[in-house]
C-alpha positions as CSV (number, residue, x, y, z in Angstrom):
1,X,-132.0,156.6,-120.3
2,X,-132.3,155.2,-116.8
3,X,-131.8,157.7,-113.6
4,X,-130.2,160.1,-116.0
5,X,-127.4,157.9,-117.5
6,X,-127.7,155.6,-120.8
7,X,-128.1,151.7,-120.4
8,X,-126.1,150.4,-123.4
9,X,-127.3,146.9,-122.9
10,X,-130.9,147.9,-122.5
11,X,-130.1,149.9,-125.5
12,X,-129.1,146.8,-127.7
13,X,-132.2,145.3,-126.4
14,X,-134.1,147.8,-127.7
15,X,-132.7,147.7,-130.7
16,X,-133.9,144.2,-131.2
17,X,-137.3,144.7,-130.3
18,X,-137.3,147.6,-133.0
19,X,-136.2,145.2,-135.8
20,X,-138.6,142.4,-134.8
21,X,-141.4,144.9,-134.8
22,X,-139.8,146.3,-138.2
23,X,-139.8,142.4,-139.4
24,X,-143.8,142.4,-138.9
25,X,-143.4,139.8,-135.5
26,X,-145.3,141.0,-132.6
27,X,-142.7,140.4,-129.9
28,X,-145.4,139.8,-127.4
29,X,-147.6,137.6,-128.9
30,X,-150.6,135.4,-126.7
31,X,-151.0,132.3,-128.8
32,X,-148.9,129.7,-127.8
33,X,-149.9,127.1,-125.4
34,X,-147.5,124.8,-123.8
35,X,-148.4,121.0,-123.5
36,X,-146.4,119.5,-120.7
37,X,-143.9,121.7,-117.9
38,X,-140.2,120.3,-117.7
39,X,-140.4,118.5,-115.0
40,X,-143.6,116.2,-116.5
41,X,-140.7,115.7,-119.6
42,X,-137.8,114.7,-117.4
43,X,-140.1,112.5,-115.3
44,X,-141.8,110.6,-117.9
45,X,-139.0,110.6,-120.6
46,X,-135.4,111.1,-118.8
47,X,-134.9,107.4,-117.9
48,X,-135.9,106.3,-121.1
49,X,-133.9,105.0,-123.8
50,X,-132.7,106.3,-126.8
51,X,-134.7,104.0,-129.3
52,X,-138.0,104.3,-127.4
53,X,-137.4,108.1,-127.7
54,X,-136.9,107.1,-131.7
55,X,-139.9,105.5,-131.8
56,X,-141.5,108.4,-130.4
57,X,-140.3,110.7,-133.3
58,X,-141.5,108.3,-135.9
59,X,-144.4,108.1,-134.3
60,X,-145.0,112.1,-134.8
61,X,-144.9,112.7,-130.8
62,X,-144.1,116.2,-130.1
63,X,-143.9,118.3,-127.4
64,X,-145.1,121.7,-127.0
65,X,-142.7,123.9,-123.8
66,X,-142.2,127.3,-122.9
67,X,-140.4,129.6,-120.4
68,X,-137.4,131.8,-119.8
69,X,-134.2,131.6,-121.9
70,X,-131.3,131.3,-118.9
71,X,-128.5,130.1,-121.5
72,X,-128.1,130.4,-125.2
73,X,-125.3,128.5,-126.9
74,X,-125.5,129.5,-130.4
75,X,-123.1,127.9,-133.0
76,X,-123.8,129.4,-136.5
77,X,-126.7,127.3,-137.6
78,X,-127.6,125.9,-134.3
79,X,-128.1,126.8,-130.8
80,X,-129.0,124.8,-127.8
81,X,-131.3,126.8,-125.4
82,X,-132.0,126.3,-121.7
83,X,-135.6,126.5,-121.3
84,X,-136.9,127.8,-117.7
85,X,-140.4,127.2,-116.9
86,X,-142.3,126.9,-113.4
87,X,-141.3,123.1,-113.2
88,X,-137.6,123.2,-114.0
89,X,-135.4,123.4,-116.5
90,X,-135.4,121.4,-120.2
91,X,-132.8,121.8,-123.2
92,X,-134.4,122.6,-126.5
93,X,-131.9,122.4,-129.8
94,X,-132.6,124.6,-132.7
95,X,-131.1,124.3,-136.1
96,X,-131.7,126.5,-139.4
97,X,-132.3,123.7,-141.6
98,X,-135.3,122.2,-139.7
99,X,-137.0,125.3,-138.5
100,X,-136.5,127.2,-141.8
101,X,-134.4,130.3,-142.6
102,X,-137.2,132.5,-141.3
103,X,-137.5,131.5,-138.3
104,X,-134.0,131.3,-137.5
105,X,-133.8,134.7,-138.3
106,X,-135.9,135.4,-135.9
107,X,-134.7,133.8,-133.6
108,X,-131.7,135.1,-133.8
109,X,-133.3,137.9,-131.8
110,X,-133.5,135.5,-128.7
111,X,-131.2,136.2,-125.9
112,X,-131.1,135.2,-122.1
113,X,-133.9,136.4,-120.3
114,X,-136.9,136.6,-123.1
115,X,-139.5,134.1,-123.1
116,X,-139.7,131.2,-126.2
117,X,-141.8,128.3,-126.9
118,X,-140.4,125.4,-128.6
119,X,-142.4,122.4,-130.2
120,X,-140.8,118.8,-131.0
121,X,-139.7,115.2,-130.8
122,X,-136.9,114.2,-127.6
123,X,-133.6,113.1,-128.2
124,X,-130.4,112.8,-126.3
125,X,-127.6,115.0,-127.1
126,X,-124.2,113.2,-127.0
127,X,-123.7,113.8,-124.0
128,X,-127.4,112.3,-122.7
129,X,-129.4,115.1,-121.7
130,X,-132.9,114.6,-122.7
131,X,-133.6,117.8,-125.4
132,X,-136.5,118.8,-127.6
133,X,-135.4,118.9,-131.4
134,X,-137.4,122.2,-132.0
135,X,-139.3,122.0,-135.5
136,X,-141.4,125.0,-134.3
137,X,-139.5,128.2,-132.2
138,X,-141.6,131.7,-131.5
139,X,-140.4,134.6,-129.7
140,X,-142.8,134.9,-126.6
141,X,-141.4,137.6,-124.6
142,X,-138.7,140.2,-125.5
143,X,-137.0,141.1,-122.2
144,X,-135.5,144.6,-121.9
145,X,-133.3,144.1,-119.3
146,X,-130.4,141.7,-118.7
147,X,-130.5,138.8,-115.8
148,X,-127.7,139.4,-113.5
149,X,-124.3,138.1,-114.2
150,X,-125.0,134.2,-114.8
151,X,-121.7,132.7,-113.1
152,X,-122.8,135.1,-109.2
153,X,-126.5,135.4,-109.7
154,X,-128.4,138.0,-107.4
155,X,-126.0,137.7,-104.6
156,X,-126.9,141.7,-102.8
157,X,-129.3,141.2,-100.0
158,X,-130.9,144.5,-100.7
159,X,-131.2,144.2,-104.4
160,X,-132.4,140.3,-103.8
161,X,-135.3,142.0,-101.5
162,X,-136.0,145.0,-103.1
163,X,-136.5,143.2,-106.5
164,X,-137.9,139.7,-105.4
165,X,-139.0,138.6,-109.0
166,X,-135.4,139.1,-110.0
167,X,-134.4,136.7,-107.3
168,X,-136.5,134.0,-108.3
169,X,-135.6,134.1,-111.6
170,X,-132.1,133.0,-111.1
171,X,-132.3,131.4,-107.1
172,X,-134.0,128.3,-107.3
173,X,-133.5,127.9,-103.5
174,X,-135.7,130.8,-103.4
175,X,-138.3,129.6,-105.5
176,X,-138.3,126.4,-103.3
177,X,-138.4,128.8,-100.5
178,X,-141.7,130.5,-101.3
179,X,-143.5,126.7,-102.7
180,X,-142.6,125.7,-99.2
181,X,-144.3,128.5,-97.6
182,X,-147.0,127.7,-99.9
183,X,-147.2,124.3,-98.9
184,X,-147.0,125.2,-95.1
185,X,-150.7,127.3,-95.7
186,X,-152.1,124.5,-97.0
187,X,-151.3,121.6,-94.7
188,X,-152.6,123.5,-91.6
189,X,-155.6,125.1,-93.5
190,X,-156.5,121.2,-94.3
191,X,-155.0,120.5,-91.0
192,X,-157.9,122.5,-89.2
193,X,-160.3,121.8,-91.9
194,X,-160.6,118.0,-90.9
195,X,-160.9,118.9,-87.3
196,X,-164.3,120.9,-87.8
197,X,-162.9,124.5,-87.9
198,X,-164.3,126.5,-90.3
199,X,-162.2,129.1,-91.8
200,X,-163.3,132.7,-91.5
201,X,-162.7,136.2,-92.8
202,X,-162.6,139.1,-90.0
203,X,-162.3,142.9,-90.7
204,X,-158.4,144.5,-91.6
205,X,-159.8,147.6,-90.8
206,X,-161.0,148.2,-87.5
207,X,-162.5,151.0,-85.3
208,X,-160.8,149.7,-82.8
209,X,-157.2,147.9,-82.7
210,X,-157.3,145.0,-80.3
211,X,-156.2,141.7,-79.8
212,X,-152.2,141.9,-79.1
213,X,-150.3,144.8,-77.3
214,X,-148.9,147.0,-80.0
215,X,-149.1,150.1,-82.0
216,X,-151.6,150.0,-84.4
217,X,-151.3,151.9,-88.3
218,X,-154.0,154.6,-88.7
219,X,-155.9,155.6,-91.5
220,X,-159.2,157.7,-92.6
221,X,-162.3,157.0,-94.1
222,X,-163.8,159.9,-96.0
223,X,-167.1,158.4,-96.4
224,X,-167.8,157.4,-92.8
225,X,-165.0,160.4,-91.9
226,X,-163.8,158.2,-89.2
227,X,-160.5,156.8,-88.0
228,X,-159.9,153.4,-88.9
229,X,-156.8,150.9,-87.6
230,X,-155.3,148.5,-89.3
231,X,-155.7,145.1,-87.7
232,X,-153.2,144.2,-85.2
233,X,-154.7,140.8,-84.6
234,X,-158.1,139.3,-85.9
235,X,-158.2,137.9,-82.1
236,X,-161.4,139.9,-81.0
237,X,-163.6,139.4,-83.9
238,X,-162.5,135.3,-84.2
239,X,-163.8,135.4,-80.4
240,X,-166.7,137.4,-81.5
241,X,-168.0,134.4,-83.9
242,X,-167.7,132.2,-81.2
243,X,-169.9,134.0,-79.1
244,X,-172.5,133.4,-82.1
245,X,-171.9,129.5,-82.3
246,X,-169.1,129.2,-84.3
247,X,-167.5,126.9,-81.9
248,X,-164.4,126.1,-84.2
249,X,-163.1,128.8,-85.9
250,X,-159.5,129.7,-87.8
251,X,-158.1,132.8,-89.8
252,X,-154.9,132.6,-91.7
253,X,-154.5,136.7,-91.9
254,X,-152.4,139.2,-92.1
255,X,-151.4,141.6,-89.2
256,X,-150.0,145.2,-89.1
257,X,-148.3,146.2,-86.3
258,X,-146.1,149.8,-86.2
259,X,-142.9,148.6,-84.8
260,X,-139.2,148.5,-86.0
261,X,-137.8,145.7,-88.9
262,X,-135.7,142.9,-87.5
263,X,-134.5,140.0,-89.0
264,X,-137.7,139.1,-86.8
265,X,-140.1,141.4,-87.6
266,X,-141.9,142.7,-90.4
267,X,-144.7,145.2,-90.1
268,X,-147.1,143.4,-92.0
269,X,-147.1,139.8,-91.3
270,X,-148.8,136.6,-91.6
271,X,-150.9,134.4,-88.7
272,X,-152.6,132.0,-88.1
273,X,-155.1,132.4,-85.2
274,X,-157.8,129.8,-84.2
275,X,-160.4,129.5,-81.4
276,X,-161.9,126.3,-79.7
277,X,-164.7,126.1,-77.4
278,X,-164.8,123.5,-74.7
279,X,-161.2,123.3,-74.8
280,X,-157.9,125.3,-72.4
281,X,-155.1,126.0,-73.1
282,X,-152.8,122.2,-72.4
283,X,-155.7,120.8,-75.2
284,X,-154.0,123.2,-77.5
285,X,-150.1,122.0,-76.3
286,X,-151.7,119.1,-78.1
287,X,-152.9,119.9,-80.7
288,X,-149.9,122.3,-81.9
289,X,-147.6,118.8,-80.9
290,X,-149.9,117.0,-83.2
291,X,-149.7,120.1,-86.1
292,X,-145.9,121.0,-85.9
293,X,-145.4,116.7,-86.1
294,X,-148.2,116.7,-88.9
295,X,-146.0,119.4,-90.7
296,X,-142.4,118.1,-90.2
297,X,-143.5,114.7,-91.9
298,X,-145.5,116.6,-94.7
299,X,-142.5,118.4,-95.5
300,X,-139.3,116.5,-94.4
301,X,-140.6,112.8,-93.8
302,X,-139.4,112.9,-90.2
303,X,-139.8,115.0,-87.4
304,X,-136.4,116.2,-87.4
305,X,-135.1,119.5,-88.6
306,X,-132.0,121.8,-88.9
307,X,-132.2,124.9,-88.2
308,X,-129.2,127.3,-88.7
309,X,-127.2,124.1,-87.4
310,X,-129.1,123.2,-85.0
311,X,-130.3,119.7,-84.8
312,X,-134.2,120.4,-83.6
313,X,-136.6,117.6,-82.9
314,X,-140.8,117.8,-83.2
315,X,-141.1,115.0,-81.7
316,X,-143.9,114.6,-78.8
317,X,-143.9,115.6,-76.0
318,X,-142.2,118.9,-75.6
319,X,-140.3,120.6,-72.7
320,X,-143.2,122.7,-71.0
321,X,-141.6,125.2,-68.4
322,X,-143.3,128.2,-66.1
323,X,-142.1,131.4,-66.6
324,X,-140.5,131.3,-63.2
325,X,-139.1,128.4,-63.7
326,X,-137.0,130.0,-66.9
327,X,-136.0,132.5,-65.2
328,X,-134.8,130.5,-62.1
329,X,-133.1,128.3,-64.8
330,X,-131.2,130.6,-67.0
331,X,-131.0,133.6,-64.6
332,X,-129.4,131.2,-62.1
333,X,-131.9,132.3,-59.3
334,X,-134.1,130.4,-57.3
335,X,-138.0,130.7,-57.7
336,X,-138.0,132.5,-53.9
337,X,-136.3,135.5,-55.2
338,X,-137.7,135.3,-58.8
339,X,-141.1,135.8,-56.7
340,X,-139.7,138.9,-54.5
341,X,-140.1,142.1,-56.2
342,X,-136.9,143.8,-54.4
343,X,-134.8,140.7,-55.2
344,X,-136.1,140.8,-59.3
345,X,-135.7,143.8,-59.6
346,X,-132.4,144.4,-57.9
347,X,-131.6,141.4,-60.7
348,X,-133.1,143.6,-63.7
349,X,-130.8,146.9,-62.8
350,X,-128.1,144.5,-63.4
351,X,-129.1,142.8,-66.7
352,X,-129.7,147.0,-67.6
353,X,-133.3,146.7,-67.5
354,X,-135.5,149.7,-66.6
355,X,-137.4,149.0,-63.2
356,X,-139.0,152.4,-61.7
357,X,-142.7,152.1,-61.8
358,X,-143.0,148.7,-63.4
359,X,-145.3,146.6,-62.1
360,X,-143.6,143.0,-60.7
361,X,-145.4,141.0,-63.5
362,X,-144.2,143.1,-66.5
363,X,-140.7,143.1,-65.2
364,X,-140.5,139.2,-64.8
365,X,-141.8,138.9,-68.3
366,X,-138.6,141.0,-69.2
367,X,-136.6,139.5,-67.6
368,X,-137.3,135.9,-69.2
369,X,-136.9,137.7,-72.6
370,X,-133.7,138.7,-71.9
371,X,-132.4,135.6,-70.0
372,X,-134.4,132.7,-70.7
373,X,-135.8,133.2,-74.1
374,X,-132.1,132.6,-76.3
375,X,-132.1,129.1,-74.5
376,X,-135.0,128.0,-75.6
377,X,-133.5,126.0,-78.9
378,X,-135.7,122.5,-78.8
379,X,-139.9,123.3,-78.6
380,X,-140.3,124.6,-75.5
381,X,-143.7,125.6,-73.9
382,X,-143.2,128.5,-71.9
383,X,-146.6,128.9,-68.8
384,X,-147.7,130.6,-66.2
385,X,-147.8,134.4,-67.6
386,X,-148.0,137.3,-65.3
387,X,-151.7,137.8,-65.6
388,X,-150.4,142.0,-66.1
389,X,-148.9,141.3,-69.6
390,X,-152.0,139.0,-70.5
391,X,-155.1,141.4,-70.7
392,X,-157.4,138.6,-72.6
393,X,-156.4,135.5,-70.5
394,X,-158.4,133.3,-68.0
395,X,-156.8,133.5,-64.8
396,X,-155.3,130.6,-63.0
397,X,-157.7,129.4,-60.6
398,X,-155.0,128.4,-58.4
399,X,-152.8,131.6,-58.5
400,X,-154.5,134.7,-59.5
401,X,-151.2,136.2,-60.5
402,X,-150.8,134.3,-63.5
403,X,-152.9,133.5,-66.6
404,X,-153.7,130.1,-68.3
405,X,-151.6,130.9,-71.4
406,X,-148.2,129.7,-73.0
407,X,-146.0,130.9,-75.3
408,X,-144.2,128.1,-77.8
409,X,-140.3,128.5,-78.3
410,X,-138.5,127.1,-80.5
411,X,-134.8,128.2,-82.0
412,X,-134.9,130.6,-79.6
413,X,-137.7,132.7,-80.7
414,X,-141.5,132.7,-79.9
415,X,-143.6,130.6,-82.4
416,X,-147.0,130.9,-81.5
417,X,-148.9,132.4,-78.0
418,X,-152.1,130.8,-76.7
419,X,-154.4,130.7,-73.8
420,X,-157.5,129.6,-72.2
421,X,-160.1,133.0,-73.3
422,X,-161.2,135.2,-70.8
423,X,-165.2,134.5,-71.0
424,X,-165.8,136.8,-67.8
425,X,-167.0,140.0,-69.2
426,X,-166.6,142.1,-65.7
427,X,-163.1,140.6,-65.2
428,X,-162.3,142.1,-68.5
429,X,-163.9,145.4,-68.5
430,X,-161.4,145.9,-65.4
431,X,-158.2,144.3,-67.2
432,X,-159.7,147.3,-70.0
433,X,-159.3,149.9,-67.8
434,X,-156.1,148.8,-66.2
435,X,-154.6,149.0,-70.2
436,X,-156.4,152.3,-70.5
437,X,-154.5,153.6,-67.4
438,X,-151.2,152.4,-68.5
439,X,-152.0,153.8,-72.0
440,X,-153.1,157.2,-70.4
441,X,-149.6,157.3,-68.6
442,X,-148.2,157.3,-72.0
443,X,-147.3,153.1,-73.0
444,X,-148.3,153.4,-76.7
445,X,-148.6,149.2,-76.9
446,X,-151.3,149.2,-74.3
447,X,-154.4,147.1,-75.1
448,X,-157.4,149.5,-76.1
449,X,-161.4,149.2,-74.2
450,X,-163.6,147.6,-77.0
451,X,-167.3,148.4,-74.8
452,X,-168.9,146.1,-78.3
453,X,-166.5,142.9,-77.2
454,X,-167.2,143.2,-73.3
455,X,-170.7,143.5,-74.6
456,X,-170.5,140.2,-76.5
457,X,-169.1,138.6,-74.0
458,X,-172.6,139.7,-71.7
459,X,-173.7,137.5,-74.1
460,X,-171.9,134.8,-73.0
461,X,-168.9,133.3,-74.7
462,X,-168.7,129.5,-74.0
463,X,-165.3,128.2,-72.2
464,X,-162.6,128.7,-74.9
465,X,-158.8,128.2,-76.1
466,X,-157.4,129.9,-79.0
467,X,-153.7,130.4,-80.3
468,X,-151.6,132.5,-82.9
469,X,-148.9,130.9,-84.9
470,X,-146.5,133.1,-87.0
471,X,-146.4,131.5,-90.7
472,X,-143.6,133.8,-91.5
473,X,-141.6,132.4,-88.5
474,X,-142.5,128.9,-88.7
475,X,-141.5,129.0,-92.7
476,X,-138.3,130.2,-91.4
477,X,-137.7,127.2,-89.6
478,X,-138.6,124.9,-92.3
479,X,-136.3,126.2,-94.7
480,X,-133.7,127.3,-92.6
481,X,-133.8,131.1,-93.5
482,X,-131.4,133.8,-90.5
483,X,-134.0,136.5,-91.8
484,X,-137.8,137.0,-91.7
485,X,-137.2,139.1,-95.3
486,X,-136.2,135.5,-96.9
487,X,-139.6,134.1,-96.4
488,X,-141.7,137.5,-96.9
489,X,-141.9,138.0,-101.1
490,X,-142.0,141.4,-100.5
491,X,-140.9,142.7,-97.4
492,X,-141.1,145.8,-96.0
493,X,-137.8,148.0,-96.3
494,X,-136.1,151.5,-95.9
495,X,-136.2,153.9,-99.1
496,X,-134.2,152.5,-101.6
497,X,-130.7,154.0,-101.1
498,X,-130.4,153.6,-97.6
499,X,-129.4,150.3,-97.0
500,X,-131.3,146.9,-95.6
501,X,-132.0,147.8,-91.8
């Protein structure tokens, strides 16, 4: 019974388990170990020729492979199974006579989805596909439920998201999906590795939520009876270390922020953030030029991509714009009235924008969301924020207004966010109590006052850059995934029964 109603197939499954038990085999044995994967087969043996592969079997060679059934062809006597392991796929060929009426019984138990290990000689069918000629077959696995039709696969967003391991049984692009992903953490971990960085592990749990402008999760500790926050961004405590010497440090973390779902947004996410004393924040246009190149050869061979048709090119250098200057661009304004409050504001009403009692700064970073940031298909660095939206960044010594920071765009969506730090602990016990205002008025996202960072800082932080990257992001660009839930394994959805949002 399932949800009140009888599975006939899971039934028939059942049923089969029952008489293997009966038959005294432990359909769930722990004893069989595999000696190559598919894919070390088919690269060693697939090319080569039928009487080496001869000499092979009279030589005793066999080959020990296991995995997941995904087709069973069974002709009386015989069946040809399609083996699925983490490599790949193989053909194993079993036959009554060679494995012995026992086993075949057995394995006449097997269907599409259980788990079997096969040991044997190669051969090529008549048609050439390299196959093991099974002289051993054991039932591994018994599966109890069915894989989804074979000839659609797991087609239903939902279902595909909701049960991910489902959807990388059958979807190989999904399993090459999540290895990309996997190889994406890797490259920049040794990326910053052979730069000097040292990797480093801050708290998820914090007294305090700080580092990025957003609405934190909240949670109790009984011991300490205390509120804690999860971590909205590791930025504080990274900038913490390098106040105690670690001059080069990185995180790759995850972040919980209390916000809606997107094909953007996920509430728990994955960054990496990294801090570099004796450096601002053009050293780091750099060195993300140099990273984002390093990846698209790592993983493409060139340093062109496509992206949900779009031809984009890595490439150094990048287009590097002010905010003003986006806004001018795409807005079709001039700078003069993208600089008068009246005239930008007056501008706002019309793109529907609300404007009563926001300060200039904050409304001209609106306003390049709404206008600019869609245009921004090639890597773009956006500079020059409105020091009011940029509570932890160094000023621009040239115009106070703005902050030594940039945004990276690319597909028309922010990458990454960086700036030169703010090391000057009285500037940023004000830019605290200017958040603390705004968050007494009632805006939720508002930075909080951490009194133990400004007290760090009295410590002295040394001139520093540091900079955020979304992996989750960034994996959608190099696999050319529309939605943030097709590079999260398990992402974050509404009750089941209520649809994707």
């Amino acid at each position: 019974m399932e949800d009140g109603k009888t599975n006939p197939i899971m039934d028939q499954r059942r049923e089969k388990l029952g008489a293997l038990r009966e038959a005294g085999v432990n359909p769930f044995p722990n004893d069989f170990r595999p000696s190559h994967t598919a894919a070390e087969v088919l690269a060693k043996y697939d090319a080569t020729a039928a009487d080496a592969l001869g000499v092979l079997r009279d030589t005793g060679t066999e080959f020990a492979l296991a995995g997941r059934v995904m087709a069973l062809r069974s002709f009386g006597k015989a069946a040809f199974v399609n083996l699925q392991d983490r490599s790949g796929r193989l053909q194993a060929y079993v036959r009554k006579d060679v494995v012995g009426p026992e086993v075949f019984e057995v394995f006449q138990h097997v269907e599409v989805g259980d788990f079997v290990g096969v040991v044997g000689p190669l051969f090529r069918t008549r048609t050439e596909e390299l196959t093991v000629e099974a002289r051993l077959v054991q039932v591994l696995t018994k599966s109890l439920r069915p894989l989804p039709e074979k000839w659609h696969g797991l087609t239903d967003r939902e279902t595909r998201y909701r049960q991910r391991y489902v959807d990388l049984i059958v979807n190989q692009e999904v399993r090459d999906t999540f290895r990309t992903r996997s190889r994406i953490v890797s490259i920049m971990r040794r990326f910053f590795e052979q730069r000097d960085f040292l990797e480093m592990e801050t708290p998820m749990m914090q007294p305090i939520p700080g580092g990025a402008t957003a609405r934190p999760f909240v949670t109790h500790h009984n011991a300490l009876d205390m509120t804690l926050y999860l971590r909205v961004a590791p930025e504080l405590y990274l900038k913490r270390l390098v106040v105690g010497g670690i001059e080069r440090v990185f995180e790759i973390n995850r972040n919980f922020r209390n916000e809606g779902l997107s094909n953007q947004h996920n509430p728990e996410f994955t960054m990496l953030e990294f801090y570099q004393a004796y450096a601002t924040y053009e050293s780091l246009m750099e060195l993300t030029e140099e990273l984002f190149g390093t990846l698209a050869r790592e993983l493409t061979g060139g340093t062109t991509i496509t992206y949900q048709g779009a031809e984009i090119d890595f490439d150094a250098p990048w287009t590097r714009l002010t905010v003003r200057e986006a806004v001018a661009r795409y807005g079709a304004l001039d700078v003069a009235q993208v600089d008068d409050p009246d005239a930008l504001a007056t501008y706002a009403r019309k793109l529907g924008l609300e404007t009563a009692g926001v300060p200039h700064g904050k409304l001209l970073s609106e306003v390049f969301e709404t206008v600019a940031e869609p245009h921004l298909v090639q890597p773009t660095f956006v500079t020059e924020y409105p020091v009011e939206v940029s509570p932890l960044s160094r000023r621009n010594e040239q115009d106070p207004r703005f902050v030594d920071r940039f945004e990276l765009y690319v597909a028309g969506r922010e990458i990454a966010n960086a700036f030169s730090e703010l090391n000057d602990p009285e500037d940023q016990l004000e830019r605290f109590r200017g958040q603390a205002a705004e968050r007494a008025a009632g805006d939720e996202e508002a930075h909080w006052v951490d009194m133990d960072y400004v007290r760090a800082l009295q410590y002295g932080m040394p001139p520093t850059a540091g900079q955020g990257i979304g992996i989750d992001r960034l994996v959608m660009l190099f696999t050319d995934s529309a939605s943030i839930r097709d590079v999260i394994l398990f992402p974050h959805m509404r009750p089941e029964g209520q649809g994707v949002q």
